[in-house]
LONU-889158 format. One record per residue (C-alpha): x, y, z; residue in one letter. Coordinates in steps of 0.1 Angstrom, whole numbers, plus 5000, padded with zeros to 4 digits. Layout:
<palums>
XYZA ...
</palums>
This chain:
<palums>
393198353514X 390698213489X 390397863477X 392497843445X 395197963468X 394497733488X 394297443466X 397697523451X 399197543484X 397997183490X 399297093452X 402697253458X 402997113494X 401996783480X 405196493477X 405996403443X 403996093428X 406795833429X 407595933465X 404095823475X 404495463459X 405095133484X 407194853482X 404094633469X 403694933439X 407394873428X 406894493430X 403694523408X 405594683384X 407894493377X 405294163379X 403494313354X 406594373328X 407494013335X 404393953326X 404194113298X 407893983284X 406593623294X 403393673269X 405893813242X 408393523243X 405593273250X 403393393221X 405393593192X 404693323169X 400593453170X 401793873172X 402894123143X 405094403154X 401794623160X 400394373184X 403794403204X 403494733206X 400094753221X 401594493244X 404194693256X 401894993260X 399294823277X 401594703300X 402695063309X 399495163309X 398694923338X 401394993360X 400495373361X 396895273367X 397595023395X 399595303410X 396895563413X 394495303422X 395995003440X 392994803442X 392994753401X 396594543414X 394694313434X 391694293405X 394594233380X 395993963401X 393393793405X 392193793372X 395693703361X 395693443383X 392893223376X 392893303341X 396293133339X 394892843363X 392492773341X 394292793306X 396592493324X 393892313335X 392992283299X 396092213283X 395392173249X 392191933256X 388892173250X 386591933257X 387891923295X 385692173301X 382791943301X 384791693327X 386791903350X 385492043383X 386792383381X 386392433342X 382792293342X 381392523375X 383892763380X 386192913353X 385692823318X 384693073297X 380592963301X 380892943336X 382293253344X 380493453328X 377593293343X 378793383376X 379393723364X 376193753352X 374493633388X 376393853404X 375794163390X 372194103394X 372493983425X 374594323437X 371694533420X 369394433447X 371494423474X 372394803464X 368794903464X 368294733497X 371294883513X 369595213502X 366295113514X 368094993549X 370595283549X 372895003557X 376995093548X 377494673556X 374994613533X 376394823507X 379794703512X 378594323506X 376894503469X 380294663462X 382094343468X 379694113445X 380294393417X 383994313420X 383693963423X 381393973392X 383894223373X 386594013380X 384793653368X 383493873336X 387293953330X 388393583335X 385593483312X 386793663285X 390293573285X 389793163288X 387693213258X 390193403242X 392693083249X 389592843240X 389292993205X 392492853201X 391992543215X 389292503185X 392492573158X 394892813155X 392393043126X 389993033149X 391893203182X 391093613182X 390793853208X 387193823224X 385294173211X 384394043179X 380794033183X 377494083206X 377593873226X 381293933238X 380994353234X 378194323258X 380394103286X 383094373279X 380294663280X 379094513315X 382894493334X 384094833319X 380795023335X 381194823361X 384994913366X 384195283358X 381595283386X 383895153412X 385995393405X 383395683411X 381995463443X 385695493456X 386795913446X 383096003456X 382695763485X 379295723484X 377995383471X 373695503473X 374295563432X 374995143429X 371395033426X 370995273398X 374295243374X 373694783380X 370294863366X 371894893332X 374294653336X 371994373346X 369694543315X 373194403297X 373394073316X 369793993299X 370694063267X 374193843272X 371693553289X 369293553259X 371793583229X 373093293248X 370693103249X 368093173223X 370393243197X 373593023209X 375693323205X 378193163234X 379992933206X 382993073196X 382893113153X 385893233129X 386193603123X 385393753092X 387893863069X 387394213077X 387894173120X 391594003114X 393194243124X 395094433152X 392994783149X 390394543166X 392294463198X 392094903203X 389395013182X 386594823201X 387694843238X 388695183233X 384995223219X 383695023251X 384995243277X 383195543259X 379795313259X 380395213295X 380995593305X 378095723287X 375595443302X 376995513337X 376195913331X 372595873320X 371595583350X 373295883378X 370896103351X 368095943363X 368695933400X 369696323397X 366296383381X 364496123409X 366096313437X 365796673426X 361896583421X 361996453457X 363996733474X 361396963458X 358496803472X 359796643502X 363096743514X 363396533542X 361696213528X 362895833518X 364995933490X 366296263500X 368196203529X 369795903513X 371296033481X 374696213478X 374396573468X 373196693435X 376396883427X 378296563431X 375796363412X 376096693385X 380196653389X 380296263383X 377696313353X 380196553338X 383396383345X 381796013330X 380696163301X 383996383298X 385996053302X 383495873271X 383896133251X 387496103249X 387895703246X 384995743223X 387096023201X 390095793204X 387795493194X 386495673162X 389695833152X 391095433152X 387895273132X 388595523107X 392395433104X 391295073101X 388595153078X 391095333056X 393295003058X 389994753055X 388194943029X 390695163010X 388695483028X 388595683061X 384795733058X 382095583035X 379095713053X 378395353061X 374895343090X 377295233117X 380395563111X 376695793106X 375595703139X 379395723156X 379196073142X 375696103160X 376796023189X 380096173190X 378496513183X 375196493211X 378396443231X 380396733223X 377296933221X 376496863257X 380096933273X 380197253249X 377297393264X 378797273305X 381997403295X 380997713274X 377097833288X 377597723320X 374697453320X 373897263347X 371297043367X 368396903351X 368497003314X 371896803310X 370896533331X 367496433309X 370096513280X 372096243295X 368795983294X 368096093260X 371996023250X 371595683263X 369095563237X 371295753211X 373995533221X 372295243229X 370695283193X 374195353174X 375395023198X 372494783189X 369894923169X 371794973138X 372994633141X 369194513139X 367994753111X 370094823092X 373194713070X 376294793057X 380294733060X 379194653099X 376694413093X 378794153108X 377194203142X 373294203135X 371193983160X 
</palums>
């Protein structure tokens, strides 16, 4: 019997989804819809009928993913949690962030972010010493701080999105209006989408590698901060009001995140295969997961960028169109979307179609990195246009 027949035995023999869900899935369901009705009722004054909608969706969208991976259910709670803790510690008194004990250390905006931002760089070395030690305890304690510090990044955002409205009313937006909060939500999504690889793959020896770029990320977020005081919350341009924002840009951020995650496992492929070659039974050989699984996990982060980055474009040209009376004005920032967009399709054409593999695609996945990275920031520092709202 050969393996596809096998594998669709195994599908066909397989329970349907909803008879593999728990109690505690049910129940998180229908948390989450309250949830989501409470937020409606609570804030409809603030939301048009689109932002409902994308509510609603979002909503749905999070029960099904909390289904197929139950720990995003305890992530969410969490979050949801403290976030809520927090927004009633404050009340409608900002400057209680200065005075309170858990506002000022914990879980104000400022503060947890800063805790993010520790530890994500602290899990980066602990990684590369669980490597180095070939320790699964060790790794375990990384993995944990990468939670820890996805979850605080998460809780950081939304208290600032309920202290933009604590400064008035105009003020309050969703926070992904600008570096310095697209590169908190650039840090948490790769972080997310690598703990999702760490768990399907089971293998955490690739978590040294994809934090290097997040804590690359973290320094950026640190000096913004504080050389340039990009932490204070401003007024959105005219242009930002509005609800294509609240999709457009995380849609956009997931694609970043997957991409960045693809070129870092880039590099340890091409570290590895270089070792293997010369030394198959040294240091970094017999610690590392498999090349095809490293090939497979490039493949399936860039496969799963590509598509929120598709979605992502296809949205910021609706909104453009709405904006700017146009779909596409060959503005610096669209040009270097459409850059990106096609090295992307370019390199999952030639997997798909030529059968590439190895080392080729996984220096094209370093090179796309700096393509994205440039279409991310660099146009943002040199040149201008209808996106120069976010230059440095």
């Amino acid at each position: 019997m050969s393996m596809s027949e096998d594998s669709m035995r195994e599908l066909m023999e397989r329970p349907p989804f909803l008879k593999t869900l728990h109690l505690s899935d049910w129940a998180w369901a229908v948390l989450v819809v309250i949830a989501a009705i409470f937020t409606h009722v609570t804030y409809s004054s603030l939301m048009d009928s689109y932002e409902i909608g994308i509510l609603y969706l979002s909503a749905i969208t999070m029960v099904v993913m909390g289904w197929r991976w139950r720990a995003l259910q305890v992530l969410t709670l969490v979050v949801g949690g403290l976030s809520l803790f927090a927004i009633n510690l404050y009340g409608n008194e900002l400057g209680l962030a200065q005075t309170n004990f858990f506002l000022k250390f914990l879980i104000s905006s400022q503060s947890a972010i800063m805790w993010m931002s520790a530890l994500y760089v602290l899990a980066t070395v602990v990684y590369f010493l669980g490597l180095f030690r070939r320790s699964e305890f060790i790794n375990k304690v990384a993995s944990s701080m990468v939670w820890s510090g996805t979850a605080m990044g998460f809780i950081g955002l939304m208290v600032r999105w309920r202290e933009s409205y604590l400064i008035h009313a105009d003020v309050g937006h969703i926070p992904v209006s600008n570096l310095y909060e697209v590169f908190i939500l650039f840090a948490v999504m790769t972080a997310l989408i690598y703990l999702h690889y760490e768990r399907r793959y089971k293998t955490r020896a690739l978590g040294g590698f994809v934090m290097l770029v997040i804590s690359a990320a973290v320094g950026f977020i640190l000096w913004y901060a504080f050389s340039k005081g990009a932490h204070e919350i401003q007024p959105l341009v005219p242009a930002l009001k509005s609800y294509w924002m609240k999709i457009h840009v995380p849609a956009n951020f997931v694609g970043y995140g997957a991409f960045a995650l693809a070129a870092m496992v880039g590099v340890a492929y091409l570290l590895l295969d270089s070792r293997r070659t010369a030394n198959p039974d040294g240091f970094f050989s017999s610690r590392m997961p498999a090349l095809d699984i490293l090939d497979d996990i490039m493949y399936k982060s860039i496969a799963l960028g590509f598509a929120f980055f598709t979605i992502a474009t296809v949205l910021g040209a609706m909104w453009a169109a709405e904006a700017w009376g146009g779909y596409w004005s060959w503005d610096p920032k669209e040009t270097w979307a459409l850059i990106v967009w096609l090295n992307y399709a370019a390199w999952l054409h030639l997997r798909l179609t030529k059968g590439w593999r190895g080392r080729p695609l996984a220096w094209w996945a370093v090179v796309g990195l700096f393509v994205t990275l440039f279409a991310f920031l660099g146009v943002n520092m040199f040149l201008s246009g209808l996106h120069s709202y976010g230059e440095l």
